[in-house]
C-alpha positions as CSV (number, residue, x, y, z in Angstrom):
1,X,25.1,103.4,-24.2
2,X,26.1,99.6,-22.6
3,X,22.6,98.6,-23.5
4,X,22.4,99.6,-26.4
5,X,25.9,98.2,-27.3
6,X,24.7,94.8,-25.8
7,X,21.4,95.0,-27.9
8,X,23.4,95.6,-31.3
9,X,25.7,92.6,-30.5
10,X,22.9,90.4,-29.4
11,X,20.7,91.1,-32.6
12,X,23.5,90.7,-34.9
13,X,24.6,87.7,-33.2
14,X,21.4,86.5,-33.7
15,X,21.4,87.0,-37.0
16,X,24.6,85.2,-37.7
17,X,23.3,82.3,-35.7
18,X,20.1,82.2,-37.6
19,X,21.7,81.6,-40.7
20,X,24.4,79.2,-39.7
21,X,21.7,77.1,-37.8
22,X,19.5,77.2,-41.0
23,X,21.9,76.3,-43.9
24,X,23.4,74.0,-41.5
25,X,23.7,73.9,-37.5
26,X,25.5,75.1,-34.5
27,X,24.5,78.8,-34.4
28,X,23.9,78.2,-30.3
29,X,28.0,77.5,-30.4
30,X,28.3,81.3,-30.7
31,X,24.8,82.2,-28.9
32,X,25.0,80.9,-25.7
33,X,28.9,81.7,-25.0
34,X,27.9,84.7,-26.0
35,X,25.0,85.3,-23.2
36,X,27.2,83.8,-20.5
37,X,30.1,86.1,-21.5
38,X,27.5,89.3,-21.0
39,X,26.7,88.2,-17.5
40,X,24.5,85.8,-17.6
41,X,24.4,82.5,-15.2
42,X,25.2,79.4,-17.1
43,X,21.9,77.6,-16.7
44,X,19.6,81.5,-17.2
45,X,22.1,81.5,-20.7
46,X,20.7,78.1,-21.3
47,X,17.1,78.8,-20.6
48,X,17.3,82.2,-22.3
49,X,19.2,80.7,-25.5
50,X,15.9,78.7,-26.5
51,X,13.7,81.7,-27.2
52,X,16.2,83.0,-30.1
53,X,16.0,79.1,-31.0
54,X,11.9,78.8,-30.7
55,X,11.3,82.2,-32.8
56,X,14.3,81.5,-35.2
57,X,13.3,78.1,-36.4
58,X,9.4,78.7,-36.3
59,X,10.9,81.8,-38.7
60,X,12.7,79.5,-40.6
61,X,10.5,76.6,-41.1
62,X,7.8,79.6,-42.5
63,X,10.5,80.5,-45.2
64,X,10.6,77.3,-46.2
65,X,7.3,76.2,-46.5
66,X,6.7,79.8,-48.8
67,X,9.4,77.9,-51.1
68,X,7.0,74.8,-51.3
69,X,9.2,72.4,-48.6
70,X,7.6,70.7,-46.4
71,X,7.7,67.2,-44.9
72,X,4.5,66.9,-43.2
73,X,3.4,64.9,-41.3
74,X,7.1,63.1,-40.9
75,X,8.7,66.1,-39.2
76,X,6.0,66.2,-36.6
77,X,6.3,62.4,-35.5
78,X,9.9,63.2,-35.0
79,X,9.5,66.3,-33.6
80,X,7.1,64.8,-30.9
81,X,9.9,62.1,-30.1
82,X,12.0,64.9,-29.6
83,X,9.8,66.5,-27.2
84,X,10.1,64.0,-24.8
85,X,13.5,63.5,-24.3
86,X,13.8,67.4,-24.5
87,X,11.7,67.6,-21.3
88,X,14.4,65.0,-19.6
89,X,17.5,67.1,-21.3
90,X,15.7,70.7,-20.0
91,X,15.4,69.0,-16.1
92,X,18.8,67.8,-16.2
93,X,20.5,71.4,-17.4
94,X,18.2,73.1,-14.9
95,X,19.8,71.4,-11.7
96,X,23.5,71.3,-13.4
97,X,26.2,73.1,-11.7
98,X,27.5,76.1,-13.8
99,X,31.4,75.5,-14.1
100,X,30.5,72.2,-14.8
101,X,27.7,73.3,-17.3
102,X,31.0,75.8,-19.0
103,X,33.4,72.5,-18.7
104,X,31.0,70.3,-20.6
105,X,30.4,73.0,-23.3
106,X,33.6,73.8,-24.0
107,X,34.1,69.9,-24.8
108,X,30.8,69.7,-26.6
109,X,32.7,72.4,-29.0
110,X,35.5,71.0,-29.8
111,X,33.8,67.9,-30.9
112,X,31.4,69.9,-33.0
113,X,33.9,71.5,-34.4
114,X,35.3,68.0,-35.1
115,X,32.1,66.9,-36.9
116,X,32.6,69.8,-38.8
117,X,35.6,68.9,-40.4
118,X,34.2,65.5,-41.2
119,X,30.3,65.8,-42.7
120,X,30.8,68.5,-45.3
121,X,31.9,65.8,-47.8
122,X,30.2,62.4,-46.4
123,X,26.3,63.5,-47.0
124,X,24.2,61.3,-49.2
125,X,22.7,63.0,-52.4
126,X,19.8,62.0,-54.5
127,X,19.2,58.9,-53.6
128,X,15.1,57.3,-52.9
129,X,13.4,59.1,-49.2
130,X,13.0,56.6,-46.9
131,X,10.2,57.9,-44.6
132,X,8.2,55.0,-43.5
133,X,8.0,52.1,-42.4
134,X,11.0,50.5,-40.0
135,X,12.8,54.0,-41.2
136,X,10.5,55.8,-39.5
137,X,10.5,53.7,-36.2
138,X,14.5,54.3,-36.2
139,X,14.1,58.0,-36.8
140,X,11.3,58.4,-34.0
141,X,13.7,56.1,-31.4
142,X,16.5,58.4,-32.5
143,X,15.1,61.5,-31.9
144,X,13.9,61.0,-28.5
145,X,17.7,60.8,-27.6
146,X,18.6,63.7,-29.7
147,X,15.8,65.6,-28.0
148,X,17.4,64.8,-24.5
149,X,20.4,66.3,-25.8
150,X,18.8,69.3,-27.3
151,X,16.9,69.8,-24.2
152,X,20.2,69.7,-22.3
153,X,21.9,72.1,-24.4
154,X,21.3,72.1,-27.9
155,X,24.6,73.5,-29.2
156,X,25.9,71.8,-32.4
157,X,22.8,69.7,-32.7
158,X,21.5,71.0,-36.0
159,X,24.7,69.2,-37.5
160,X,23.2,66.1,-35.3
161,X,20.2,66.2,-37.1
162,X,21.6,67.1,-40.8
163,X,23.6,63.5,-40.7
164,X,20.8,61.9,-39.6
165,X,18.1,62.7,-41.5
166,X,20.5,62.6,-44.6
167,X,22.1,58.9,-43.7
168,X,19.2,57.3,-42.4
169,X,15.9,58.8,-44.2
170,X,17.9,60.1,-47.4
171,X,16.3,63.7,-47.1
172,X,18.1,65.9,-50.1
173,X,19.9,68.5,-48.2
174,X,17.4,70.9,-48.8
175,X,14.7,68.9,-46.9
176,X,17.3,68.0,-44.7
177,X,17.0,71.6,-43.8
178,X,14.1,71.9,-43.7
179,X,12.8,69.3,-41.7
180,X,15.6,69.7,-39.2
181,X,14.1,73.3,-38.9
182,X,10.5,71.9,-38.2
183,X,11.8,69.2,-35.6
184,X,13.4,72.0,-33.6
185,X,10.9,74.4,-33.1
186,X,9.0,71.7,-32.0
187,X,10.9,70.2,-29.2
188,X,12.8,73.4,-28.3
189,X,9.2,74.8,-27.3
190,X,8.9,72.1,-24.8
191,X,12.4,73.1,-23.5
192,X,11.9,76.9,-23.5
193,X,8.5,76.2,-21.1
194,X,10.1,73.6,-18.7
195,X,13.2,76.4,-18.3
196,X,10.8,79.6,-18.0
197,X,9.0,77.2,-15.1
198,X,11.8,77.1,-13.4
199,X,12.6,81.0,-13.5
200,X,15.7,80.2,-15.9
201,X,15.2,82.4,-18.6
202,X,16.2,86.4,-19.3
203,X,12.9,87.2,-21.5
204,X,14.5,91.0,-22.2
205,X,18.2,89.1,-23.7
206,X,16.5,86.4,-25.3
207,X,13.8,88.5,-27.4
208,X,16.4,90.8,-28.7
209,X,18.7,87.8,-30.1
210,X,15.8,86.3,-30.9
211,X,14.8,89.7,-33.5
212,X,18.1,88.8,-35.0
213,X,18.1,85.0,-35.3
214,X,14.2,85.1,-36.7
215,X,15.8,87.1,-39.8
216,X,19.1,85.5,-40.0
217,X,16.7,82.8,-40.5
218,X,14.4,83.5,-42.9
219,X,16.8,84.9,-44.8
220,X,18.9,81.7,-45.4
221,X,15.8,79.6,-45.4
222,X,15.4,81.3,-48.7
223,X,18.9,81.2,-49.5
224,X,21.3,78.7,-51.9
225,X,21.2,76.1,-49.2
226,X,24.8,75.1,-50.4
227,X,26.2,78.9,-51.2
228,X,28.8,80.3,-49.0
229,X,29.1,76.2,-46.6
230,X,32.9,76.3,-47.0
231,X,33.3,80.0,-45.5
232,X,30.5,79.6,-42.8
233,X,32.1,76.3,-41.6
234,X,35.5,77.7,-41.4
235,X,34.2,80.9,-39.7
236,X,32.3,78.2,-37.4
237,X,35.7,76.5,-36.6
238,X,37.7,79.7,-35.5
239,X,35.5,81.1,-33.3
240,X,34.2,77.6,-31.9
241,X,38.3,77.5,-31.4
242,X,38.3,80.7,-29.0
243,X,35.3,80.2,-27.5
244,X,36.0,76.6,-26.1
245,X,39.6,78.0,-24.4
246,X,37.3,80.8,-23.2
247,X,34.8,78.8,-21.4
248,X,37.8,75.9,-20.1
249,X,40.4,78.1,-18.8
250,X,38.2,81.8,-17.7
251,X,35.5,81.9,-15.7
């Protein structure tokens, strides 16, 4: 009965943080407390986190290209940069101590939370794609820092990514999405293999969050991208709000 209770609230988890990381970002702010709060190490939670990530945005990226939206070959010049610093980010969070891992997630989610409150209304709507050129330099030297991030630990980054790709390359919010979706499966691959080398991944928990995220996922990808922002970000803020005391104060 405890497994299969832990099953049903990983794969609807999952599902949740599919859709929140595809209409917008930060579904690993509920997925990885989550794993640490069932028993798992800080770092394994870390390692195991990236296969619901891997299979949710490869999901994702799928739905959208069936809608026709695609930014080929932009999203995989990014998505290499990415890689790179992913593979520094994934070293660095393998050796990290874990109360200090929980410290600097918990502050990592209250500033999410913070960025949050502040894009909904600041992105940048039709207006001419800038994809080339000394825009494409800055988006390829931007991402290989983002990638170190999101090799490190990858929650809130999809929020990262939105403003970026909105303020800098002028992507409508649906290719925003979209490539954002692209860009993650690619680097997060990278992470997941330099973690499962290192024995820091839970294949069993990670699979069964990963069955819900890959629907929550292609399910929104299909989705209004802007139906139903206001009550996922607000949702998003509350729980960010308990988990952040949860991981500070409770071991």
């Amino acid at each position: 009965m405890e497994e299969f209770i832990q099953a049903t609230i990983l794969i609807v988890v999952g599902f949740f943080a599919g859709v929140i990381n595809t209409l917008a970002g930060g579904g690993s702010l509920f997925t990885l407390p989550v794993l640490i709060f069932l028993g798992l190490p800080p770092t394994i939670a870390n390692g195991t986190n990236r296969i619901a990530i891997v299979i949710q945005s490869l999901s994702g990226t799928m739905g959208y290209r069936s809608k026709g939206v695609s930014n080929f070959p932009f999203n995989v010049y990014l998505g290499t940069s990415a890689s790179i610093g992913a593979l520094i980010g994934a070293q660095i969070a393998v050796d990290l101590d874990g109360r200090l891992f929980n410290r600097i997630l918990a502050i990592i989610l209250l500033i999410v939370g913070g960025l949050i409150l502040m894009n909904a209304k600041n992105l940048t709507y039709n207006l001419p794609e800038r994809l080339t050129g000394k825009y494409l330099f800055y988006g390829i030297l931007g991402f290989f820092f983002i990638g170190i991030y999101g090799g490190f630990i990858n929650a809130g980054i999809g929020i990262v990514i939105m403003l970026f790709l909105n303020r800098l390359n002028r992507l409508s919010l649906v290719k925003t999405n979209a490539s954002k979706t692209a860009i993650v499966f690619i680097y997060s691959s990278v992470a997941l293999a330099l973690f499962a080398y290192n024995g820091a991944v839970d294949w069993k928990l990670g699979l069964l969050m990963a069955l819900g995220t890959s629907f929550g996922a292609w399910w929104a990808s299909r989705w209004s991208v802007k139906k139903g922002d206001r009550v996922i970000r607000w949702a998003m803020l509350f729980t960010i709000g308990i988990m952040a005391v949860k991981l500070w104060f409770f071991e």
